[in-house]
GULUMVEX-255728 format. One line per 5 residues: number of its first residue (from 1); for each residue x, y, z of N, C-alpha, C. Coordinates in Angstrom, 2 decimals. Layout:
N
NUM	X,Y,Z,X,Y,Z,X,Y,Z; ...
END
This chain:
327
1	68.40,65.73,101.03,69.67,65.06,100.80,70.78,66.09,100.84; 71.85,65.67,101.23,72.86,66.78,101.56,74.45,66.02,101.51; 74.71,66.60,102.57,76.44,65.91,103.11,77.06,66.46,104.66; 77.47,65.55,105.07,78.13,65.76,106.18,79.53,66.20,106.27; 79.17,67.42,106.84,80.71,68.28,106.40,81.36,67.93,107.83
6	82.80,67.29,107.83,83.30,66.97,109.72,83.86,68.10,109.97; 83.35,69.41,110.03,84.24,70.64,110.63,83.44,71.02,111.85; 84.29,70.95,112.62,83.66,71.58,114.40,83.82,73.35,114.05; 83.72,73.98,115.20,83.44,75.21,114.89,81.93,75.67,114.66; 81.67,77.24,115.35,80.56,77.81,114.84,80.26,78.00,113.23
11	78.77,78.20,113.42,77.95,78.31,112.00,77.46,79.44,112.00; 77.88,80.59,110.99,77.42,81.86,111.38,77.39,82.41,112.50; 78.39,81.89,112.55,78.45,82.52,114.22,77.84,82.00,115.11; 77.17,81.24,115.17,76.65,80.11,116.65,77.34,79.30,116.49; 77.48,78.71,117.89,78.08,77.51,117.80,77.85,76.60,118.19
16	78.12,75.66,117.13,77.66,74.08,116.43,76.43,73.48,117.39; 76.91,73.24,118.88,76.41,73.03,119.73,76.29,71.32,120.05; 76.28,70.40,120.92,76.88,69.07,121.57,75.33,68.70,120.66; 75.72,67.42,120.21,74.60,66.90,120.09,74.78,66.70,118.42; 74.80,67.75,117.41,74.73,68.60,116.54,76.23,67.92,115.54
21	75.79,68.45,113.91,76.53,67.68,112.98,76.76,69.10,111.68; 77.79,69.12,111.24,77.49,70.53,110.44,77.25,69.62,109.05; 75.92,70.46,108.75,75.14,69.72,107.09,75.23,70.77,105.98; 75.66,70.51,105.01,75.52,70.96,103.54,74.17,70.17,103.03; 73.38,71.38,103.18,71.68,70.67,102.42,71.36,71.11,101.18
26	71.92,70.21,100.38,71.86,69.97,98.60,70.61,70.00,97.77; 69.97,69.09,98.02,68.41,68.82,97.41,67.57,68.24,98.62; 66.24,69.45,98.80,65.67,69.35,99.52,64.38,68.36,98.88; 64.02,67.28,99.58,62.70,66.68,99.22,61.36,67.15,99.28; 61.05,67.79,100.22,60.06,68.83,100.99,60.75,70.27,100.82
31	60.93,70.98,100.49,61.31,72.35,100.14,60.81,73.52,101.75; 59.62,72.76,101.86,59.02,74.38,102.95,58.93,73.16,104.41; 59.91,72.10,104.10,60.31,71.43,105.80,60.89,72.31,106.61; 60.82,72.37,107.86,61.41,73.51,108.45,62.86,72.88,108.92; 63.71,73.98,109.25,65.12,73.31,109.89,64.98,72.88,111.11
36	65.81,71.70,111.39,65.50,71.11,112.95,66.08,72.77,113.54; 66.94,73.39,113.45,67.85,74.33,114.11,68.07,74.93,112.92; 66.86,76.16,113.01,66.95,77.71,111.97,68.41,78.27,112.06; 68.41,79.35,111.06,69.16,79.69,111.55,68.95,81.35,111.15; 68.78,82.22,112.44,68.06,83.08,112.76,66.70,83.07,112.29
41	65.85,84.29,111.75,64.75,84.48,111.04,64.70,84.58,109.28; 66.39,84.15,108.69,66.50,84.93,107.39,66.30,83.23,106.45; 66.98,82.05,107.76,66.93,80.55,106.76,66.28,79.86,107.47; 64.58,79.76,107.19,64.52,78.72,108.91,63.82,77.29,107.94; 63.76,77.21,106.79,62.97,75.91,105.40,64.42,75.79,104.65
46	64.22,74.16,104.05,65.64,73.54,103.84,65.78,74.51,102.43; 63.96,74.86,101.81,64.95,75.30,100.27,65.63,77.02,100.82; 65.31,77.47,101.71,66.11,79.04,101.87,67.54,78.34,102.46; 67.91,77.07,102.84,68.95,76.80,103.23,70.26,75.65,102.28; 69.42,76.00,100.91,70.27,75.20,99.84,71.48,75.65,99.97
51	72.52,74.83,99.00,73.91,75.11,99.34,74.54,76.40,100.75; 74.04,75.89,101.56,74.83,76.47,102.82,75.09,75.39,103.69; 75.67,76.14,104.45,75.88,74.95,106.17,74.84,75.24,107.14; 74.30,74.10,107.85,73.46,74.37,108.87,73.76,73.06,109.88; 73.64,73.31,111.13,73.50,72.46,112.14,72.18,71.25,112.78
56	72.72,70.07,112.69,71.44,69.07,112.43,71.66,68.24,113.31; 70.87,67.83,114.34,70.93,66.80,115.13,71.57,65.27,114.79; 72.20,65.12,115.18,72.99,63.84,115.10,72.11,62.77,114.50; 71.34,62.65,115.83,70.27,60.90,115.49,69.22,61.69,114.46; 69.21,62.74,113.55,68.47,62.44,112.13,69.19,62.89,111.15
61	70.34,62.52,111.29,70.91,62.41,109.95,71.38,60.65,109.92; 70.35,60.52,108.35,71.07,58.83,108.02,71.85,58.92,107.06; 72.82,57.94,107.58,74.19,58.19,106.09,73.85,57.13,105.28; 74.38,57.77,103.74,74.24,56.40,102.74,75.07,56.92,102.04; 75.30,55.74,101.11,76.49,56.11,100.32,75.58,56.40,98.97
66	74.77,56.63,98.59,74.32,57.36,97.48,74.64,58.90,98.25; 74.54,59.38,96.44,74.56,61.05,96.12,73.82,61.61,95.42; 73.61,62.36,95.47,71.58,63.19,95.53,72.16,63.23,94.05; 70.87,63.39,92.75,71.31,63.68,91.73,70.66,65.25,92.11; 71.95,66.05,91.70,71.61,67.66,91.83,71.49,68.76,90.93
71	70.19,69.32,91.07,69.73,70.09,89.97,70.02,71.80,90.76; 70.60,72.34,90.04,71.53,73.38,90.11,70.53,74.20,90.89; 70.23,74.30,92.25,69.52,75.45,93.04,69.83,76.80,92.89; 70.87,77.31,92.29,70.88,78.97,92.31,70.96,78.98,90.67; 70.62,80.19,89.92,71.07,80.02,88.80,71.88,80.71,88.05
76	72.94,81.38,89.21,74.14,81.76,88.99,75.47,80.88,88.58; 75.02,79.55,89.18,75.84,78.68,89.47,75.67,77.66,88.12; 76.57,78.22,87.35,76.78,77.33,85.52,78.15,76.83,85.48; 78.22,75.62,85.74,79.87,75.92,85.70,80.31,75.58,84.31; 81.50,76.67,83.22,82.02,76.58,82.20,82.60,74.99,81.69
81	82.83,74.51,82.94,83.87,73.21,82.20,83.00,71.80,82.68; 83.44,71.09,82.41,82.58,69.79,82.79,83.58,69.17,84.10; 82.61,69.85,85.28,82.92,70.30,86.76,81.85,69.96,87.36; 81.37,69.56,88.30,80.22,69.51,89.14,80.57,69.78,90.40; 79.45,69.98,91.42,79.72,70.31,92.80,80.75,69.23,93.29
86	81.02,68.26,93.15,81.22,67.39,93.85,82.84,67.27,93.65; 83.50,67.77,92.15,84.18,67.61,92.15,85.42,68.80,92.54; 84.41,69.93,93.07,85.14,70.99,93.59,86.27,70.57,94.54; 87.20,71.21,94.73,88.00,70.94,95.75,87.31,72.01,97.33; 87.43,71.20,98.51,86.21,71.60,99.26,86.36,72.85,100.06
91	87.69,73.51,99.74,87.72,74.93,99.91,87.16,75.53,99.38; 86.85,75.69,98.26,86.23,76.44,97.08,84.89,76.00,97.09; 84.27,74.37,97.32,83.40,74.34,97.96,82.35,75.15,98.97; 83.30,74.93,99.87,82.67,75.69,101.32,82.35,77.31,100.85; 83.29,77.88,100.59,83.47,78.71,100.23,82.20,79.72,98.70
96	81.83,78.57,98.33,80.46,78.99,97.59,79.55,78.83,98.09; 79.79,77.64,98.66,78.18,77.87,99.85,78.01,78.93,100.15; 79.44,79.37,101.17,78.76,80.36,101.92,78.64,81.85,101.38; 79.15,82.01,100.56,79.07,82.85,99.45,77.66,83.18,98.89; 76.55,82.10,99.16,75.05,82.01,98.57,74.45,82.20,99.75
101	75.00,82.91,100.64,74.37,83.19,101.90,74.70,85.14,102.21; 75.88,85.51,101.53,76.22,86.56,101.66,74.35,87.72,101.12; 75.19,89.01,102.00,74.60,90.26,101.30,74.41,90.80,100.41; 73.54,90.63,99.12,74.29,91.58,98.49,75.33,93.12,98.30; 74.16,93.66,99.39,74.49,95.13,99.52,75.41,95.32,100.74
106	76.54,94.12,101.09,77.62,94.20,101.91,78.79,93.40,101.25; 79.56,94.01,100.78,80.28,93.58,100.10,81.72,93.11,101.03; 83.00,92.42,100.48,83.96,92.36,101.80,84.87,93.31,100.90; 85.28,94.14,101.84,86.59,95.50,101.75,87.77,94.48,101.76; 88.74,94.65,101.46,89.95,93.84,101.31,91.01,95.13,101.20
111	91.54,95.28,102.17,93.12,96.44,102.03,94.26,95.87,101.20; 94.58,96.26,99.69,95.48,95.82,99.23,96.97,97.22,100.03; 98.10,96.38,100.61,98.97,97.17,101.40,99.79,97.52,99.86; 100.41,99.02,100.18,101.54,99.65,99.03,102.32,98.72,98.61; 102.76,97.90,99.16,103.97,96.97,98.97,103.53,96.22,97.18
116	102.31,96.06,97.34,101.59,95.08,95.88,101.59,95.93,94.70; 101.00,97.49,94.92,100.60,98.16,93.22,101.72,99.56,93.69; 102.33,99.48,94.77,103.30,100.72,94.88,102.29,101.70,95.49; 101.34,101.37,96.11,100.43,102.64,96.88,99.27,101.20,97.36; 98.69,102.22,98.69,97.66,101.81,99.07,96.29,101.72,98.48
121	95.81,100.64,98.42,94.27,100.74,97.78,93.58,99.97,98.90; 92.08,100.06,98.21,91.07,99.30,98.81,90.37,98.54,97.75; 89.72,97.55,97.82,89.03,96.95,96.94,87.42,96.45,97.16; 86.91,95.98,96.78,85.58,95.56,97.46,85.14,93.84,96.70; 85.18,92.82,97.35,84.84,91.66,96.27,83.16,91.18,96.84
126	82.36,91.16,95.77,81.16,91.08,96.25,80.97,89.78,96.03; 79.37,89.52,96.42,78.63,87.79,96.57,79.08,87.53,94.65; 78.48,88.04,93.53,78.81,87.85,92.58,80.01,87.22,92.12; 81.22,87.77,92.88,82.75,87.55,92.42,83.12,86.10,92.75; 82.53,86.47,94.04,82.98,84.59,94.11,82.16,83.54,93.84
131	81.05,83.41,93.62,80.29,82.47,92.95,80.48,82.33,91.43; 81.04,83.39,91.06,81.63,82.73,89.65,82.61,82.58,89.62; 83.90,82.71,90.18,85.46,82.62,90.67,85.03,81.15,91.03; 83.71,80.49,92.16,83.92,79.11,92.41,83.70,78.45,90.85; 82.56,78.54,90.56,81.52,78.04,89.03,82.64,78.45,88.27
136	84.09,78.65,88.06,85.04,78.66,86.77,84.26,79.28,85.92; 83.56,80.65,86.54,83.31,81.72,85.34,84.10,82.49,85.11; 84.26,83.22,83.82,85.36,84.29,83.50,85.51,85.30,85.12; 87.00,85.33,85.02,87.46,85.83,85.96,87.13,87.72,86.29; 86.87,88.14,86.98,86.53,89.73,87.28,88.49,89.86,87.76
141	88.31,91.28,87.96,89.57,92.07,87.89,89.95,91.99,89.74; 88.83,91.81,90.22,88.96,92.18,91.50,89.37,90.66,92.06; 88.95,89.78,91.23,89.40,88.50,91.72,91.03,88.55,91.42; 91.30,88.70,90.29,92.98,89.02,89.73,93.44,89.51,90.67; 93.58,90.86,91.85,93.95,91.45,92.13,93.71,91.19,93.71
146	93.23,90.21,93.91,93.17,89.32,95.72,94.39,88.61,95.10; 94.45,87.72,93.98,95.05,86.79,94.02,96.54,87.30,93.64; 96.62,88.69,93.11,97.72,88.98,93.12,98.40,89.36,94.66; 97.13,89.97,95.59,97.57,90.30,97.18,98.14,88.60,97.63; 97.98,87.88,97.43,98.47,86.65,98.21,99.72,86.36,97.39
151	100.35,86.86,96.53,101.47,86.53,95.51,102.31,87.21,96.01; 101.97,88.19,96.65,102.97,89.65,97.03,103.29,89.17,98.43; 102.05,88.92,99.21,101.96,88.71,100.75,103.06,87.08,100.72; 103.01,86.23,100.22,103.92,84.79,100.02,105.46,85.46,99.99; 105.53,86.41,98.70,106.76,86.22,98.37,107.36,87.64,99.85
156	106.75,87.65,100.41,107.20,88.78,101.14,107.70,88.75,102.64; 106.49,87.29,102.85,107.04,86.13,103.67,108.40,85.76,103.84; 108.33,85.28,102.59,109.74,84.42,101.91,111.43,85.59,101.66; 111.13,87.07,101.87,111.90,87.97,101.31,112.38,87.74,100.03; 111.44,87.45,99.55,111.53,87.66,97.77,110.74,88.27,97.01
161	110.09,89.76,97.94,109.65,90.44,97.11,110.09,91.51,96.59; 111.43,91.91,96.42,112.35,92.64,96.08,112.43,92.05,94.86; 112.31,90.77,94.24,112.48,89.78,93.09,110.98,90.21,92.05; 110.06,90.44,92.48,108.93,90.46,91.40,107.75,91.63,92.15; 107.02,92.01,91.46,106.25,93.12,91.92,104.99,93.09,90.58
166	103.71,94.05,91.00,102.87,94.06,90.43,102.35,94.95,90.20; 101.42,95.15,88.86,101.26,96.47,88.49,99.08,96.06,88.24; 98.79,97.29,88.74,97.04,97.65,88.81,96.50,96.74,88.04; 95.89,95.60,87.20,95.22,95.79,85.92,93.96,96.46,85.80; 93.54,96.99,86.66,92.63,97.60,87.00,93.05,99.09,86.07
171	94.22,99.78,86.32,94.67,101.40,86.09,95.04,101.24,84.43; 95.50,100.04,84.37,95.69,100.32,82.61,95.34,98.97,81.35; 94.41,98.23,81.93,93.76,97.35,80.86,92.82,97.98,79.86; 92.81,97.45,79.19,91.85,97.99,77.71,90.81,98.93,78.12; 89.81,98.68,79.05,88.62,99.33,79.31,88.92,100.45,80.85
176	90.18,101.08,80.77,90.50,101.82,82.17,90.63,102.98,81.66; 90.43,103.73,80.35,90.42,105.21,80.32,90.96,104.77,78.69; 91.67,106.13,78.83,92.44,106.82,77.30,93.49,106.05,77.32; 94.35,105.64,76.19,95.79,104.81,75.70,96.64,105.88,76.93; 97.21,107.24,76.80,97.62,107.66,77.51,97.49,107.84,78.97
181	96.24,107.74,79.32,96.43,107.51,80.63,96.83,106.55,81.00; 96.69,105.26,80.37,96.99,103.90,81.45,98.58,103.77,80.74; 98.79,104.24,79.80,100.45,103.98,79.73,100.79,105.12,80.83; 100.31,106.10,81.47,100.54,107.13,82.37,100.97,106.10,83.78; 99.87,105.49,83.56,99.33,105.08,85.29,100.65,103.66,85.59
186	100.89,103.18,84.19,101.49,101.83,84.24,103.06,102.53,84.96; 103.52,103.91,83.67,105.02,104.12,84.10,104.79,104.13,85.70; 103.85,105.19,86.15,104.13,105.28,87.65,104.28,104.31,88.05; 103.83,102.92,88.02,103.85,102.08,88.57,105.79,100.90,88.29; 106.17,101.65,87.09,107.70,101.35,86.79,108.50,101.63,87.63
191	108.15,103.17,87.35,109.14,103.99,88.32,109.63,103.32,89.66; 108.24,103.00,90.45,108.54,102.28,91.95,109.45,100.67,92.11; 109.37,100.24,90.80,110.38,99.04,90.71,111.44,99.14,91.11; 112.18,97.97,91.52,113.52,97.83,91.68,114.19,97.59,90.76; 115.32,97.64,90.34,116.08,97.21,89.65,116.24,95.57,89.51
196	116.54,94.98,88.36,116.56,93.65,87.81,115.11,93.06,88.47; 113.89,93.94,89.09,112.89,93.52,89.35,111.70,92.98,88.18; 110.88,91.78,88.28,110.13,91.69,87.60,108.84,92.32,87.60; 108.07,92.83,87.44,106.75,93.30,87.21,105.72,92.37,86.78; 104.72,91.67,87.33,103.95,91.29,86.35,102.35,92.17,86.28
201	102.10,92.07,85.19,100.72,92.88,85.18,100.02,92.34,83.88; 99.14,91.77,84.57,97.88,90.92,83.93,97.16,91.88,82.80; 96.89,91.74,81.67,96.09,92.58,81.24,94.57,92.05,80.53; 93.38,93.04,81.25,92.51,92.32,80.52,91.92,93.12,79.37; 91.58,92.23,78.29,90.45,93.03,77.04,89.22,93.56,77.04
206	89.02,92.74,78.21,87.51,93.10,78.66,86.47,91.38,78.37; 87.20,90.30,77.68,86.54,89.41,76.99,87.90,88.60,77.42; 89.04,89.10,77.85,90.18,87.70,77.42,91.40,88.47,78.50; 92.02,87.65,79.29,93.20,87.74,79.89,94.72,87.45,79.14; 95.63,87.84,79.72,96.80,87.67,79.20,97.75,87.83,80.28
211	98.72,87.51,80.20,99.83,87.92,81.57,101.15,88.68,80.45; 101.63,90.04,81.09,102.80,90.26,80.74,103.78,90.55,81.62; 105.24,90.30,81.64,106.19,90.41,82.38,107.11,91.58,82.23; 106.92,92.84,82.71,108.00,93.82,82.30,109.25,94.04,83.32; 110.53,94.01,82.39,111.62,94.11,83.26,112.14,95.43,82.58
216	111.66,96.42,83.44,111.55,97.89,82.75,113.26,98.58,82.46; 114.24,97.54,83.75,115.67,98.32,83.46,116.20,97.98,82.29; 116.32,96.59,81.86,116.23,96.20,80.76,115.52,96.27,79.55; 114.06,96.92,79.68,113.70,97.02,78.45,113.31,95.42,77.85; 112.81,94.73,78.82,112.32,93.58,78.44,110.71,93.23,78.59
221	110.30,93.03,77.20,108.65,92.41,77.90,108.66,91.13,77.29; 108.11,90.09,78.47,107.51,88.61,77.83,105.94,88.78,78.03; 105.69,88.04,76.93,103.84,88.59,76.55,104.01,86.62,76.84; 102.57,86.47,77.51,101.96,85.16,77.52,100.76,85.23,77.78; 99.96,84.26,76.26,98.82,84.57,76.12,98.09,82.88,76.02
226	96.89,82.65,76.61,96.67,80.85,76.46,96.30,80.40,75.51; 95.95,81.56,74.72,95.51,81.07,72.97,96.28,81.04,72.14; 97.71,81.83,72.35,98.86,81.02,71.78,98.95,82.21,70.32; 98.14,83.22,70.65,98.49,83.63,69.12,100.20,84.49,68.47; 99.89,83.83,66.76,101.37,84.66,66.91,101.75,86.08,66.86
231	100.94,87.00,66.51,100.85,88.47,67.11,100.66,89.21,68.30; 101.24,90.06,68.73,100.67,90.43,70.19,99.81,91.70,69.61; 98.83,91.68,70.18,97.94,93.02,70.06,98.50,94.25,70.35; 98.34,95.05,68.91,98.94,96.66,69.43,98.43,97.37,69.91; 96.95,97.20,70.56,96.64,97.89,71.49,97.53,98.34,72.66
236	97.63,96.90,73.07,98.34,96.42,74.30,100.09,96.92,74.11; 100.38,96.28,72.95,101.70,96.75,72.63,101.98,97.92,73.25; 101.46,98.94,72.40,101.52,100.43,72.39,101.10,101.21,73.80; 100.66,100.80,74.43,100.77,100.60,76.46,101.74,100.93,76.86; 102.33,99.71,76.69,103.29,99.21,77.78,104.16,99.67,76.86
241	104.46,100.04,75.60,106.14,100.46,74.93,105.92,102.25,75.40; 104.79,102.64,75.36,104.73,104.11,75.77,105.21,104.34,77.28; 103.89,103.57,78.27,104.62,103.67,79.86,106.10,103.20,79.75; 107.06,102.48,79.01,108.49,102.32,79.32,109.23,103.56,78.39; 108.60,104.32,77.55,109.20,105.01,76.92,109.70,106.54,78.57
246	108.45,106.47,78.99,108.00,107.77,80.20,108.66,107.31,81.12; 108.81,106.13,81.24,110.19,105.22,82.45,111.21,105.91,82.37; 112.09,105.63,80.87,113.16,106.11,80.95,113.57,107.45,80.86; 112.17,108.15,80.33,112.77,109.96,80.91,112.58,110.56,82.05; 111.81,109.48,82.69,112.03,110.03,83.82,112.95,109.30,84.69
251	113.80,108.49,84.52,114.84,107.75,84.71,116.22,108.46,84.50; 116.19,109.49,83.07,116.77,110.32,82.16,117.69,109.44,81.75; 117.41,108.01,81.29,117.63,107.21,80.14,117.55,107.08,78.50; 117.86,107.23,77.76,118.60,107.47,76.67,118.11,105.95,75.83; 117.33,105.10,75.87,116.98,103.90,75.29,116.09,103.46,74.26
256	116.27,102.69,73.30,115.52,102.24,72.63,114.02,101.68,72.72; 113.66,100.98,71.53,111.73,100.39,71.76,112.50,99.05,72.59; 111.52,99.13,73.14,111.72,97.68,74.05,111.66,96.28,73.48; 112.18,94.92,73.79,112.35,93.84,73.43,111.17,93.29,73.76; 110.43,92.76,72.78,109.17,92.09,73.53,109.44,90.50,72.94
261	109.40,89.54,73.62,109.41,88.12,73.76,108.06,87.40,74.20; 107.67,86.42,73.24,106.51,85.60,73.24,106.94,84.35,73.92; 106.57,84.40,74.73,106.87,82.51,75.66,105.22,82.04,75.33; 105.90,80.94,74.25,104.90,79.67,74.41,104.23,79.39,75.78; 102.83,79.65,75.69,102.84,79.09,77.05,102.20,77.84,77.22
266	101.24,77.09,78.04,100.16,75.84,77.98,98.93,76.89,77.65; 98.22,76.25,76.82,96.62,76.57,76.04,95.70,75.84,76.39; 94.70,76.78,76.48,93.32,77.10,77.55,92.44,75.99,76.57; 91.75,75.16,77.31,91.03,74.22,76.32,89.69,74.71,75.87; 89.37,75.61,77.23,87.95,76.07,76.56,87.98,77.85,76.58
271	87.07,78.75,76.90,86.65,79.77,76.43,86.77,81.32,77.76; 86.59,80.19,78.82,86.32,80.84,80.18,87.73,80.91,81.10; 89.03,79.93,80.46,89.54,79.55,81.12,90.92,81.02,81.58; 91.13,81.61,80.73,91.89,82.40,80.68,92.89,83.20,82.09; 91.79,84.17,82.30,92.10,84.22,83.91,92.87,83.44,84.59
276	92.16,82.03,84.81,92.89,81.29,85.83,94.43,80.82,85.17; 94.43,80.60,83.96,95.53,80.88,83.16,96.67,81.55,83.72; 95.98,82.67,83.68,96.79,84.17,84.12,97.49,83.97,85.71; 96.89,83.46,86.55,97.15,83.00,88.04,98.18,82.17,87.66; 98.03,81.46,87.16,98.75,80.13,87.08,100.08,80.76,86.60
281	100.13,80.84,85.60,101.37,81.75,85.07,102.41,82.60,85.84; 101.56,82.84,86.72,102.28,83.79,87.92,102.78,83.40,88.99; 102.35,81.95,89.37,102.85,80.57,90.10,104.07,80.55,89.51; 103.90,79.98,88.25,104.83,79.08,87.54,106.11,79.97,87.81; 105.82,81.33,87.16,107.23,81.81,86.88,107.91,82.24,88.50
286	107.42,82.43,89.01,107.60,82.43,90.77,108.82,81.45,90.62; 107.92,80.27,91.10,108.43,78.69,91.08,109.79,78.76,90.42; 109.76,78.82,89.10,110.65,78.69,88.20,110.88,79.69,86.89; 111.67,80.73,87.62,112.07,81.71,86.68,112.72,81.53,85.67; 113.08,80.57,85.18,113.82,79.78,83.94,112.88,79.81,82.73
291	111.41,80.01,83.22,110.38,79.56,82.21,110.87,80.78,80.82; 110.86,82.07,81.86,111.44,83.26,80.74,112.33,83.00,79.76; 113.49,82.21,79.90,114.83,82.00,79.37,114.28,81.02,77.91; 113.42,80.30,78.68,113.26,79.22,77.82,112.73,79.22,76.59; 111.51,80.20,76.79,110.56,80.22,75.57,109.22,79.89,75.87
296	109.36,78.50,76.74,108.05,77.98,76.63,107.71,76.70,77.91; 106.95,77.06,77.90,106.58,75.99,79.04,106.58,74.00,78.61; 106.77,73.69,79.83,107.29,71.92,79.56,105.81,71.38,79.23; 104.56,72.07,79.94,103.73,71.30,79.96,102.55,71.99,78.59; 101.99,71.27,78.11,100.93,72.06,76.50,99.64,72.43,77.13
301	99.09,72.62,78.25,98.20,72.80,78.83,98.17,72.34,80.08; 96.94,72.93,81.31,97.00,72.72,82.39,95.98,71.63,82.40; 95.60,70.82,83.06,94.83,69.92,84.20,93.73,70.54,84.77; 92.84,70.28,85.36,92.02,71.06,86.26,92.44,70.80,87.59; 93.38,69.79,87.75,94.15,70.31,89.41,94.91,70.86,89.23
306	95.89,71.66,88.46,96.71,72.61,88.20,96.35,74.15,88.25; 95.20,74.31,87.92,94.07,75.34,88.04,93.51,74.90,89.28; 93.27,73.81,89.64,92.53,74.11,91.00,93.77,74.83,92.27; 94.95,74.38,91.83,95.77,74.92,92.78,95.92,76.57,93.27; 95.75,77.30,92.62,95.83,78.61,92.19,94.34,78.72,92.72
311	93.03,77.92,92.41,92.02,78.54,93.06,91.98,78.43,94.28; 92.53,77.17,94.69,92.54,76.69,96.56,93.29,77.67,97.14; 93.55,78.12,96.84,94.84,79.31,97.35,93.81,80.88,97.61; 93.81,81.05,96.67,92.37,82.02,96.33,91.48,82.11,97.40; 91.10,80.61,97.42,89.66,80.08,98.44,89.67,80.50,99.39
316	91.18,79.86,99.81,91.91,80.19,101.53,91.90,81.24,101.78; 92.55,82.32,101.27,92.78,83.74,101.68,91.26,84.53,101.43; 90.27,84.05,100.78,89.40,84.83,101.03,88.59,84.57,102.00; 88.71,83.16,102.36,87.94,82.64,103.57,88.03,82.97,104.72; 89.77,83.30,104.50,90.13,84.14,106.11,89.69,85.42,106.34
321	90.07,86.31,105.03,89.18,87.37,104.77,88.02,87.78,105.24; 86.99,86.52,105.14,85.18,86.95,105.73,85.45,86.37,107.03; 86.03,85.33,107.33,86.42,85.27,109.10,86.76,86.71,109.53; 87.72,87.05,109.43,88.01,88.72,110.37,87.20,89.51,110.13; 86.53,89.90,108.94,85.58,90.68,108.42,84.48,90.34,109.80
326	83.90,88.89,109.85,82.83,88.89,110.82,83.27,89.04,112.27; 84.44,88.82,112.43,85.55,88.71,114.03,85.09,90.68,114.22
END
């Protein structure tokens, strides 16, 4: 039992071929049935071809409108929220399939360009990242930091990336070295700002996301966190007031501790959700830079199509990603 996916186009690189239907094979009845049309020597039995795409002769596929009841074939695949395959949106879909087909030991390289952290990097997002990025598992850093490359690459499109910019969370979140180094690594990353520019830089605990907004000429930080608490952590504090302290001497600015502002934001219903939180947040204030002014957001929490938006986005750009990767 499976589904009929209507996308023309090659399958791993063959293509489709006349005759032929592209199948998502869900729950196999016979497990060691062979595929009408293997695919090479690595999937040629329906269970080595669970959640992927494969090519199936037209006259044997029968349609019905039942849906397989499906017992979770990989067991990576837990999803945090009460989500099922079905109700994925089918970018993110596809996109885990084929994800359960990847290498381990080939990971996809992704060039983040200077324009995003103020220097060139490279990154690597493996089979792991995105099968839990689909399954709404806690978010990895490397996922943060694609999705910050498509925030940069949009607004840059648009010539509005002179308006907001982004800083590593990778170089100075909780678990990236000594307090001083990552307030080290963050100023450098001030310094390259523009003026009346925003900064955002995600920070993680290692267990919990957060988004902060530094407007370093001003001496402004908005902290937004989805659990809403009323303290900001002085871990974190003491970061980001140090990297702006090293801003302004090397600025040879003359300024006070910085203003830090708590914007209410919408709260995470469950445990895992955070991260995508953090994406979202970075939409919003895009969208509507007013949110800063305000305090707090209109809405008390997100939706799971509000979050799915931010992942479909995600989906897309990484999908194109393993297209050129295999091109």
């Amino acid at each position: 039992m499976g589904m009929v996916i209507p996308l023309d186009g090659p399958i791993h690189g063959v293509p489709l071929g006349d005759g032929n239907v592209r199948v998502s094979v869900e729950v196999p009845i016979k497990g060691e049935a062979l595929l009408p049309i293997p695919i090479g020597d690595e999937i040629v039995t329906l269970r080595q071809a669970i959640g992927t795409h494969v090519a199936w002769p037209r006259n044997l596929v029968i349609v019905t409108n039942e849906k397989p009841k499906l017992k979770t074939p990989n067991a990576s695949f837990k999803p945090m929220l009460p989500q099922n395959l079905y109700k994925m949106p089918l970018s993110v879909r596809f996109l885990l399939q084929f994800a359960r087909t990847m290498r381990e030991e080939k990971p996809l390289k992704v060039a983040i360009d200077s324009g995003v952290f103020g220097y060139e990097q490279e990154t690597y997002l493996n089979k792991d990242d995105i099968i839990e990025f689909c399954s709404m598992e806690p978010l990895s850093t490397v996922c943060m930091t694609i999705y910050m490359r498509h925030l940069w690459s949009s607004l840059k499109k648009d010539h509005k990336d002179n308006l907001y910019g982004f800083a590593d969370p990778s170089s100075f979140s909780h678990d990236s070295g000594k307090r001083d180094e990552r307030s080290f690594a963050l100023s450098v990353r001030l310094e390259k700002s523009k003026e009346q520019q925003l900064i955002f830089a995600p920070y993680n605990f290692g267990f919990h996301w957060v988004m902060v907004v530094i407007n370093p000429y001003s001496d402004m930080v908005y902290y937004l966190d989805s659990l809403n608490p009323v303290d900001i952590d002085h871990g974190l504090k003491g970061v980001i007031d140090v990297a702006l302290r090293m801003f302004n001497a090397q600025k040879g600015r003359n300024r006070k501790n910085a203003i830090w502002k708590i914007i209410q934001c919408p709260t995470q219903a469950g445990k895992v959700e955070c991260g995508y939180y953090v994406m979202r947040f970075m939409k919003a204030i895009i969208e509507d830079p007013t949110i800063l002014t305000r305090s707090k957001f209109n809405n008390q929490s997100y939706n799971q199509e509000e979050i799915d938006d931010v992942r479909v986005e995600w989906a897309d750009l990484v999908e194109t990603l393993l297209q050129d990767d295999v091109e």
